[in-house]
N, CA, C and O atoms as a GROMACS GRO file, in nm:
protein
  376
    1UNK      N    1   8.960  -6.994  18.651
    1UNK     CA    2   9.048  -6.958  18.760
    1UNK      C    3   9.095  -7.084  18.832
    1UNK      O    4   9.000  -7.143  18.883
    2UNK      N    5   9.189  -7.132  18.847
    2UNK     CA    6   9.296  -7.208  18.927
    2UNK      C    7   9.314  -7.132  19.071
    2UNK      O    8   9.359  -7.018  19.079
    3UNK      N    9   9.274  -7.206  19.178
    3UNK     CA   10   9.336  -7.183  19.285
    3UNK      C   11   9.432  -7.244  19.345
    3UNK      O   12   9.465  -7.348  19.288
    4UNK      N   13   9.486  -7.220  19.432
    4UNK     CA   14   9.643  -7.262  19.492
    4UNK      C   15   9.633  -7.367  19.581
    4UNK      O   16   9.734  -7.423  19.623
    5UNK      N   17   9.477  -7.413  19.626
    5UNK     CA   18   9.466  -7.470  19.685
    5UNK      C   19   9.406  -7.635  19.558
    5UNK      O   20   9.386  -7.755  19.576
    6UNK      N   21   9.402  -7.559  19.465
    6UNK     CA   22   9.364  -7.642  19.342
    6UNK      C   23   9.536  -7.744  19.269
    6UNK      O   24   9.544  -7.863  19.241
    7UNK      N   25   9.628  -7.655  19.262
    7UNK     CA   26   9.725  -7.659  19.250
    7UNK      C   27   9.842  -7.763  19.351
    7UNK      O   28   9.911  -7.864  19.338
    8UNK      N   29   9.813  -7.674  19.439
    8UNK     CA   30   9.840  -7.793  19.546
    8UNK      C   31   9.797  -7.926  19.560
    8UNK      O   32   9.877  -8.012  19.597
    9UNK      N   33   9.712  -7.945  19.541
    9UNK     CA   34   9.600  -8.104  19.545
    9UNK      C   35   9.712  -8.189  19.397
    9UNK      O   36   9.775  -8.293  19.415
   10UNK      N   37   9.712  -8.107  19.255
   10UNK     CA   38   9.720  -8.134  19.156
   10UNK      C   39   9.869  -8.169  19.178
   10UNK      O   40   9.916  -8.269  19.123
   11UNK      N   41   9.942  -8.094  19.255
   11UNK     CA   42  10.137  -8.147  19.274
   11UNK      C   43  10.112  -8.224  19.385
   11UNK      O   44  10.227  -8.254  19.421
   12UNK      N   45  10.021  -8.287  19.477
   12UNK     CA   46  10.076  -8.349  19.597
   12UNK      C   47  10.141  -8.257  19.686
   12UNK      O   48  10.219  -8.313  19.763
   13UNK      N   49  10.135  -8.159  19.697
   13UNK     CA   50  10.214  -8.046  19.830
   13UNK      C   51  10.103  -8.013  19.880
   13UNK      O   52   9.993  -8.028  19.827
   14UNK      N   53  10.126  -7.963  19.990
   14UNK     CA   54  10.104  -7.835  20.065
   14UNK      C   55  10.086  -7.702  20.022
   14UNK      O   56  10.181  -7.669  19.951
   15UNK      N   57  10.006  -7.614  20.035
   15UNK     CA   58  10.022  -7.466  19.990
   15UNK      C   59  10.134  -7.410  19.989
   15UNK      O   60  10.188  -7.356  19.892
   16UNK      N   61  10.197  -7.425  20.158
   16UNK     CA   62  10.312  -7.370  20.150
   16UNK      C   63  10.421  -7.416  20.078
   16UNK      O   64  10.494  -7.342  20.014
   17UNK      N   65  10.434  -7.531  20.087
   17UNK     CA   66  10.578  -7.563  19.992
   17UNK      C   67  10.557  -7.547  19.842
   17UNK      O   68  10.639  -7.495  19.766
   18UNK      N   69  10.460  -7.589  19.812
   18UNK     CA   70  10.396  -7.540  19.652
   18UNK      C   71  10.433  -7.411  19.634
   18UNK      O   72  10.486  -7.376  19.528
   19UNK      N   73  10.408  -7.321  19.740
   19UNK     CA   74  10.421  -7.191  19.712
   19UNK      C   75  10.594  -7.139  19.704
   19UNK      O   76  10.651  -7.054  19.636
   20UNK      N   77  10.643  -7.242  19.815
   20UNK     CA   78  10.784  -7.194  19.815
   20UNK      C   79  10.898  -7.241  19.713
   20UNK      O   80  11.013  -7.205  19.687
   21UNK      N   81  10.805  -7.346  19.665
   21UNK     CA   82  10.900  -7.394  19.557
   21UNK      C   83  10.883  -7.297  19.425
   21UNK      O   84  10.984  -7.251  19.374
   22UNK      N   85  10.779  -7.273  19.382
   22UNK     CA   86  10.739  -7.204  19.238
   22UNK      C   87  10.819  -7.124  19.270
   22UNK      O   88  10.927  -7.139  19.212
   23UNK      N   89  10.808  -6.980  19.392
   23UNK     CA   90  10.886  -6.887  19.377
   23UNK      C   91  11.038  -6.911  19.370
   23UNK      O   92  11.106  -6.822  19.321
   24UNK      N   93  11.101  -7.031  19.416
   24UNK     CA   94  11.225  -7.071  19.389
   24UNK      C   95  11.274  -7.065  19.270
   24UNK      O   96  11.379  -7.014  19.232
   25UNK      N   97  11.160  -7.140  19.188
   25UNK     CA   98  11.210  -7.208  19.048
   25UNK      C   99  11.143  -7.080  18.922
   25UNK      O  100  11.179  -7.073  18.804
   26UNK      N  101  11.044  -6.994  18.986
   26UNK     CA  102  11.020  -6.825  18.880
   26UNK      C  103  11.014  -6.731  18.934
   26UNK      O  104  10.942  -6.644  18.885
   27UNK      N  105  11.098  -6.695  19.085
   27UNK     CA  106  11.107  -6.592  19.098
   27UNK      C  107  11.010  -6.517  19.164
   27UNK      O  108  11.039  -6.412  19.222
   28UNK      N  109  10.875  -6.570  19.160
   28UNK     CA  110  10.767  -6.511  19.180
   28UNK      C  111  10.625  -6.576  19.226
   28UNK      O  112  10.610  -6.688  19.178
   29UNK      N  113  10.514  -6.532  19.310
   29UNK     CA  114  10.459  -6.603  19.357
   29UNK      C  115  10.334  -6.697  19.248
   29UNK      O  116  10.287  -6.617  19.167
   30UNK      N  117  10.294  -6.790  19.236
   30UNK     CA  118  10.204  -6.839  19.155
   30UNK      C  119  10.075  -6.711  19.122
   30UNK      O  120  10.022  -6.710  19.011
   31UNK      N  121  10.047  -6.638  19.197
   31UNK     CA  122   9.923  -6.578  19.199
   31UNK      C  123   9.952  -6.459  19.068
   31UNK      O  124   9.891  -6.444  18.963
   32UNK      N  125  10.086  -6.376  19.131
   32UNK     CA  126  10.206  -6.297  19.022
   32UNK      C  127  10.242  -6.346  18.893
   32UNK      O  128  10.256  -6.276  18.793
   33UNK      N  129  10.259  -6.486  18.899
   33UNK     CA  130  10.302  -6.550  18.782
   33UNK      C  131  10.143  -6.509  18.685
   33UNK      O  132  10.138  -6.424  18.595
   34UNK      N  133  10.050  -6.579  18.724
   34UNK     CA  134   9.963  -6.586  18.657
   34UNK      C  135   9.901  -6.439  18.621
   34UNK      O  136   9.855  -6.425  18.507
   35UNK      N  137   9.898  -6.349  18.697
   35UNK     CA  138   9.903  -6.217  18.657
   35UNK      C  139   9.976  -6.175  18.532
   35UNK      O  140   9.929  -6.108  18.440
   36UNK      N  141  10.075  -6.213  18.539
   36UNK     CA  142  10.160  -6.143  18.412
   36UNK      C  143  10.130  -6.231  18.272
   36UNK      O  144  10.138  -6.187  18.157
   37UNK      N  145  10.102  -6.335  18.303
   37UNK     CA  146  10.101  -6.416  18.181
   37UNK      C  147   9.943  -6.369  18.185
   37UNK      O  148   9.960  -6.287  18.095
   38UNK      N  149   9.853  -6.359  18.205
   38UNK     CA  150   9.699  -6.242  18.174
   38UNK      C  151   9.780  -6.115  18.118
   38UNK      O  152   9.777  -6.090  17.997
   39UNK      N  153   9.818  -6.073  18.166
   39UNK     CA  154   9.862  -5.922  18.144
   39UNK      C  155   9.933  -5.961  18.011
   39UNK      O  156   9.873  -5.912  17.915
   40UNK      N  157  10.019  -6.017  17.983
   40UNK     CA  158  10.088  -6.066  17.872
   40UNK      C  159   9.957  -6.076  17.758
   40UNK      O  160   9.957  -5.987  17.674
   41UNK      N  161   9.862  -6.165  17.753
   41UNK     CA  162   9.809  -6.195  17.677
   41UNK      C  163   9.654  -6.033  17.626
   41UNK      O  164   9.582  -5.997  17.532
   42UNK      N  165   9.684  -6.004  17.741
   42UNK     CA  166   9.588  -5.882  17.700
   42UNK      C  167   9.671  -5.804  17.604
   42UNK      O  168   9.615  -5.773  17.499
   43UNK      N  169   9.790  -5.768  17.621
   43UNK     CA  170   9.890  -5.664  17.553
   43UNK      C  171   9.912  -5.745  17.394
   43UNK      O  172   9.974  -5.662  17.328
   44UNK      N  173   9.887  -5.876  17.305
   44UNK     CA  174   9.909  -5.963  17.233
   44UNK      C  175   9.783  -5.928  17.189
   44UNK      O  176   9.773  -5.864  17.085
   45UNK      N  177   9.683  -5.959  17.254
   45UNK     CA  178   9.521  -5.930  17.210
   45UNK      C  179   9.508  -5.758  17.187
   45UNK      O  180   9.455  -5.711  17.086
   46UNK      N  181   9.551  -5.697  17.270
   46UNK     CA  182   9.554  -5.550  17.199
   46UNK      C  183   9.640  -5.480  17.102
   46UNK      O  184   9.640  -5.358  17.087
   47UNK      N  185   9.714  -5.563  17.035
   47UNK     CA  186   9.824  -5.521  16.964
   47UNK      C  187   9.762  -5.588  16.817
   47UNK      O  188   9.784  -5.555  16.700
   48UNK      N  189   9.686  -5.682  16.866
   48UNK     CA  190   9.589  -5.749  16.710
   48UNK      C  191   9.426  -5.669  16.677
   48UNK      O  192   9.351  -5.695  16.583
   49UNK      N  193   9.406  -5.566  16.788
   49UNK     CA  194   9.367  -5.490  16.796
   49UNK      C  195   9.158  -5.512  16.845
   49UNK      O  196   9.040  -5.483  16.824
   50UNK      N  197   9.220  -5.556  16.890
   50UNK     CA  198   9.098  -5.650  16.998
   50UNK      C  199   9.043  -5.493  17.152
   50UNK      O  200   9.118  -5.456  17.242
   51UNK      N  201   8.946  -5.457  17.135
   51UNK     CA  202   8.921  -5.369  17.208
   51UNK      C  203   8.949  -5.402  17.338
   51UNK      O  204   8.927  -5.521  17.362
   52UNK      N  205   8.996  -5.328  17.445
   52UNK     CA  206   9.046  -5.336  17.569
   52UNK      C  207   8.951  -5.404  17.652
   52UNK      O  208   8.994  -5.506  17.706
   53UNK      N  209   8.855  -5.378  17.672
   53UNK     CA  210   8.727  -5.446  17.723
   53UNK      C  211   8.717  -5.600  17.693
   53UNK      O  212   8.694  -5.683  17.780
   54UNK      N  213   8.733  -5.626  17.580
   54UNK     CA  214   8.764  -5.805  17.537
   54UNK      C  215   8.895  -5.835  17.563
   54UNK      O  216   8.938  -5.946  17.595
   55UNK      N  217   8.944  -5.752  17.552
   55UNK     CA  218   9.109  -5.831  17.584
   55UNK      C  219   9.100  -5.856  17.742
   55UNK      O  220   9.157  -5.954  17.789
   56UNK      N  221   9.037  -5.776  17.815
   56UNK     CA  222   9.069  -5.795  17.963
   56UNK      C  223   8.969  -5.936  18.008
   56UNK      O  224   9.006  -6.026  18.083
   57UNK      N  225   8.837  -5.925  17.940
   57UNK     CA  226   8.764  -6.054  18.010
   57UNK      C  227   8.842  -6.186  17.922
   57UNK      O  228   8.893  -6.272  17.995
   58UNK      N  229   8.856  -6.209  17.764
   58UNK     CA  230   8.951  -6.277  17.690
   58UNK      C  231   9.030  -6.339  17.816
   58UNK      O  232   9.010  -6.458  17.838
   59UNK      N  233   9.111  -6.275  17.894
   59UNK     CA  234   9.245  -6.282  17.936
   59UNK      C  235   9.230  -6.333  18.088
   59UNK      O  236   9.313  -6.380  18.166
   60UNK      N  237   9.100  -6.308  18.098
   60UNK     CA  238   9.050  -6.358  18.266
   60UNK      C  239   9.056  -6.249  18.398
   60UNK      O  240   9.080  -6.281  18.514
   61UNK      N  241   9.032  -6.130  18.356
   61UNK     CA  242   9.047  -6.026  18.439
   61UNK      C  243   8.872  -6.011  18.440
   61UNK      O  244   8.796  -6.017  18.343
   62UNK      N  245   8.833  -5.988  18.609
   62UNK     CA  246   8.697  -5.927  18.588
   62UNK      C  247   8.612  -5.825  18.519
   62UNK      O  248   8.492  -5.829  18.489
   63UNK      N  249   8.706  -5.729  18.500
   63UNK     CA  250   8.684  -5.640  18.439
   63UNK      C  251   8.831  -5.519  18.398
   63UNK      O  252   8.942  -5.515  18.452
   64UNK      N  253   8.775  -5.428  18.280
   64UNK     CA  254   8.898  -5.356  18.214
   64UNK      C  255   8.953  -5.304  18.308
   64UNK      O  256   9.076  -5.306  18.300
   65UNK      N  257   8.890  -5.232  18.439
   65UNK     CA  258   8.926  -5.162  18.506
   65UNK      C  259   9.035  -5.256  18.645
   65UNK      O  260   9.131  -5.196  18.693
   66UNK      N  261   9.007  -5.375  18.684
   66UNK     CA  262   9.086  -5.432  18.724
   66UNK      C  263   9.205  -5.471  18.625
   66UNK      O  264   9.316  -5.442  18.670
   67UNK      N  265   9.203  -5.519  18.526
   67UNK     CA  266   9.328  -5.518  18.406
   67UNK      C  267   9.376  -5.417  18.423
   67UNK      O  268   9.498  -5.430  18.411
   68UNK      N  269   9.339  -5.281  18.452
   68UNK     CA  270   9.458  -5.156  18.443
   68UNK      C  271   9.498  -5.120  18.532
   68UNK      O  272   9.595  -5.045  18.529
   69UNK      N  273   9.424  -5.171  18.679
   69UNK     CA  274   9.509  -5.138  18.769
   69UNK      C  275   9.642  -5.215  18.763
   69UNK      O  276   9.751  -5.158  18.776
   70UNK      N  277   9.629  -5.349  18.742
   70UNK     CA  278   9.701  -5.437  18.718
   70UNK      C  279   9.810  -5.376  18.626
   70UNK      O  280   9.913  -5.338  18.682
   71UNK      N  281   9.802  -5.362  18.507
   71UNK     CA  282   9.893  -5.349  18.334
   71UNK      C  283   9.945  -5.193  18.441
   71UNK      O  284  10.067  -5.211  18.445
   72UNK      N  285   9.923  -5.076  18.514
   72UNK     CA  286   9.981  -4.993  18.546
   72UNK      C  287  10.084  -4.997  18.668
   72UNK      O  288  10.169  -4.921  18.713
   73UNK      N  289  10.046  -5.100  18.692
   73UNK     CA  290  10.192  -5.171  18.824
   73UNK      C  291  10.253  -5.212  18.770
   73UNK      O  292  10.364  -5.160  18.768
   74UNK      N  293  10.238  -5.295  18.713
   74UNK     CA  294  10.318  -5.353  18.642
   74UNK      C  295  10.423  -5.269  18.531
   74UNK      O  296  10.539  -5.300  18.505
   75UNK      N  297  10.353  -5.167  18.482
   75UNK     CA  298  10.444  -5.137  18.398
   75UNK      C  299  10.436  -4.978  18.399
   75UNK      O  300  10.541  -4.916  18.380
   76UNK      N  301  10.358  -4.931  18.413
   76UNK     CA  302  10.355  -4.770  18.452
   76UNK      C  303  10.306  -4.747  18.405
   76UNK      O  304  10.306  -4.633  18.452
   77UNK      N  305  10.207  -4.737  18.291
   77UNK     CA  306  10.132  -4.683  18.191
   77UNK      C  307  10.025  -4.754  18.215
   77UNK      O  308  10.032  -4.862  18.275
   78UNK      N  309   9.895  -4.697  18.165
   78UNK     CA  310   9.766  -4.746  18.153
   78UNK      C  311   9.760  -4.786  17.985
   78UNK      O  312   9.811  -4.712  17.901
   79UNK      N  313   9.683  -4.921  17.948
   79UNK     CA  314   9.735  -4.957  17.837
   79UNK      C  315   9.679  -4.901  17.734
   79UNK      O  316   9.707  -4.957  17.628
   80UNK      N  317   9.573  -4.765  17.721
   80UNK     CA  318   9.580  -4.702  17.604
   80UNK      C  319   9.691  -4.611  17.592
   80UNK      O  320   9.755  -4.581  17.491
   81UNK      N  321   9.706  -4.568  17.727
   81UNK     CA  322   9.898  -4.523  17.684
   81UNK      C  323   9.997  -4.578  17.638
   81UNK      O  324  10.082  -4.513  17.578
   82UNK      N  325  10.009  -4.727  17.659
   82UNK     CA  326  10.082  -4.767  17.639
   82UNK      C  327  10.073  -4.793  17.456
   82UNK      O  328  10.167  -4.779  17.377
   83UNK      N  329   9.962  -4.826  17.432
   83UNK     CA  330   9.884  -4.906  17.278
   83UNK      C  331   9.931  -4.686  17.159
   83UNK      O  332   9.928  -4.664  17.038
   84UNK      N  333   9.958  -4.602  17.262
   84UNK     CA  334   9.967  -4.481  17.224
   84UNK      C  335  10.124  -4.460  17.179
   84UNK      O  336  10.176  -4.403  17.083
   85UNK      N  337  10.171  -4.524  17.282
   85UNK     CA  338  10.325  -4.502  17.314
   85UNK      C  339  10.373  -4.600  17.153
   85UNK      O  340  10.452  -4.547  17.075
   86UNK      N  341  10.336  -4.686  17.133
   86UNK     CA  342  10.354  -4.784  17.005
   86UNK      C  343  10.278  -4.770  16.876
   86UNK      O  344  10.268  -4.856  16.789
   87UNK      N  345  10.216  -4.626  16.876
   87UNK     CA  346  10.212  -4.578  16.750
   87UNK      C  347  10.064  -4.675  16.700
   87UNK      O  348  10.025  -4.696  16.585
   88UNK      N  349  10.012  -4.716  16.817
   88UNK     CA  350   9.893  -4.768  16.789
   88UNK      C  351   9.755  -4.781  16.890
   88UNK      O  352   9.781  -4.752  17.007
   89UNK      N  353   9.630  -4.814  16.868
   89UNK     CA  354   9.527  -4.800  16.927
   89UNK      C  355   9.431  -4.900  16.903
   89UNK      O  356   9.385  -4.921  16.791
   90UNK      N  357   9.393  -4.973  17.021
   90UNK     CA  358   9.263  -5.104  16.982
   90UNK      C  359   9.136  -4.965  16.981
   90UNK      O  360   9.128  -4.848  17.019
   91UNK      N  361   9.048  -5.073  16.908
   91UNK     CA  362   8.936  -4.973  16.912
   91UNK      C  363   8.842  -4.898  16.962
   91UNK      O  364   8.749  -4.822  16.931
   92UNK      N  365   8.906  -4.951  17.065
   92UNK     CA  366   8.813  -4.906  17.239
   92UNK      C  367   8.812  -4.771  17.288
   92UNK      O  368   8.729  -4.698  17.342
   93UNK      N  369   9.008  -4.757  17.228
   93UNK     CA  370   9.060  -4.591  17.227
   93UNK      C  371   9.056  -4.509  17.173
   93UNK      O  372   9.070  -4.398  17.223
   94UNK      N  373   9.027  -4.535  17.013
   94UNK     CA  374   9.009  -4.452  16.976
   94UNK      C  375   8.873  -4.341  16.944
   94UNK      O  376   8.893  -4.232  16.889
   0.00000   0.00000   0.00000
């Protein structure tokens, strides 16, 4: 885990401008960013068919159940629905 206050030290800024610049330059806050790129890599790891439970710690989520709150904001589906919706299933689901 990277903190922002880790980040900051590592660019020479401030939290805040660190913070205000990233969202300038992606749209989104560092904390968000890094969310999706986890979330990204769980959905890559479950599509190679890596049980949900490893894909979520794999990916740096505490646990599956925080990964889905997460993967269902993000995208609306909980990701054995989603791994359902694509005609496929890690082994966790089935």
């Amino acid at each position: 885990t990277v903190t922002l206050d880790e980040l900051a030290a590592a660019a020479g800024r401030d939290r805040w401008s660190l913070s205000h610049d990233f969202r300038a330059l992606f749209g989104t806050s560092p904390h968000r960013y890094l969310t999706m790129r986890r979330l990204d890599l769980v959905r890559q790891l479950a599509l190679a068919g890596m049980p949900l439970a490893d894909a979520s710690a794999a990916s740096g989520f505490s646990d599956q159940s925080h990964m889905t709150r997460h993967f269902k904001r993000a995208w609306g589906v909980a990701p054995a629905q989603w791994l359902k919706m694509l005609g496929t299933t890690s082994p966790a689901t089935r």
